[in-house]
N, C-alpha and C positions, 0 to 999 in steps of 0.2 A: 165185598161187592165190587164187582166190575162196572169201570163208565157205562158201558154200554146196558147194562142190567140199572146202575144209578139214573138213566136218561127215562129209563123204562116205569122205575118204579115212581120218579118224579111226576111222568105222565099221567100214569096211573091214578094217583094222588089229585093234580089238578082237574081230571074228566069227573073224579068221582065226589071229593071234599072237597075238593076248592072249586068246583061249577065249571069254571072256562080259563084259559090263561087271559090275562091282562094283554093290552096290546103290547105289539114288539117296544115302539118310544116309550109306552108307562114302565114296561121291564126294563128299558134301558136306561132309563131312571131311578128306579130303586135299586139297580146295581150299582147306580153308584152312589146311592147315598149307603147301601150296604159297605162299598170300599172305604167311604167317610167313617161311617163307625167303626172298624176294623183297621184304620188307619189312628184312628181318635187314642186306642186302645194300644196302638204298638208305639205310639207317641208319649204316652203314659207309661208301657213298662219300659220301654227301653231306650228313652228319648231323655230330655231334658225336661218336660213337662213333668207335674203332678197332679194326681188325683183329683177331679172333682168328685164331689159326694154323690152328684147324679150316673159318675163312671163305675162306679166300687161297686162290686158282686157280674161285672160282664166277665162274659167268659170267653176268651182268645179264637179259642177253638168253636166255639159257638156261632161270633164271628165269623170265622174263616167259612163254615158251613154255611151261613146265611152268601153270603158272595157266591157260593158251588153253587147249591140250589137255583137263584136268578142267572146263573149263567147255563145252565143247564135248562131251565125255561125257555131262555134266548134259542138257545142249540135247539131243540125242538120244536119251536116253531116257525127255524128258518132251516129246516130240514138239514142240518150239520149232525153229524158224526162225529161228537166227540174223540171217542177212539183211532179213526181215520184220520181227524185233524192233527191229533196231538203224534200219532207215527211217521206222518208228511211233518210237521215241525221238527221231531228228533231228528229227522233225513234231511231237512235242512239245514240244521244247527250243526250236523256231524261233517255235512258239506262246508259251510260258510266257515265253521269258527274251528276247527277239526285242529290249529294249532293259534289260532288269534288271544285264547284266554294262557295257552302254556308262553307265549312271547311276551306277555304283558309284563312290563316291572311291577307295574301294581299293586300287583296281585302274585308278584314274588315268582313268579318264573321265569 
């Protein structure tokens, strides 16, 4: 599935099963309590943290889809292009940073 077909089928889904989109602020909210839980979870496998019993049985990936989904809500009802944004962002990243991550000692270059 391509963004652009994923923005579409998303759509699809809210006119038809889900009634209406949520407003932009209520969407921009449950994004991020969506990033909370999927942050709760990356805390948990690969942090220092452990398991609460109310954590056990999420699924990472299930997560990361709940964040796509509301942000793809967002993109569609403030008329964004996914696809056009995210190819204007690599054209900028290829401008700005095009040697900033291979200079870095940091990061071993």
């Amino acid at each position: 599935m391509t963004i652009a077909e994923a923005q579409e089928s998303v759509d699809q889904w809210i006119r038809t099963t889900g009634v209406r989109y949520f407003g932009e602020l209520t969407n921009m909210a449950i994004l991020t309590e969506e990033v909370g839980e999927l942050a709760r979870i990356m805390a948990r496998t690969y942090g220092d943290q452990s398991f609460k019993e109310s954590d056990k049985g999420r699924d990472l990936g299930d997560e990361m889809a709940d964040v796509l989904w509301v942000l793809i809500c967002l993109a569609n009802q403030t008329g964004v292009s996914l696809t056009d944004a995210l190819e204007k962002n690599f054209e900028k990243k290829n401008l700005r940073d095009a040697d900033r991550h291979k200079q870095n000692p940091k990061l071993g270059g």
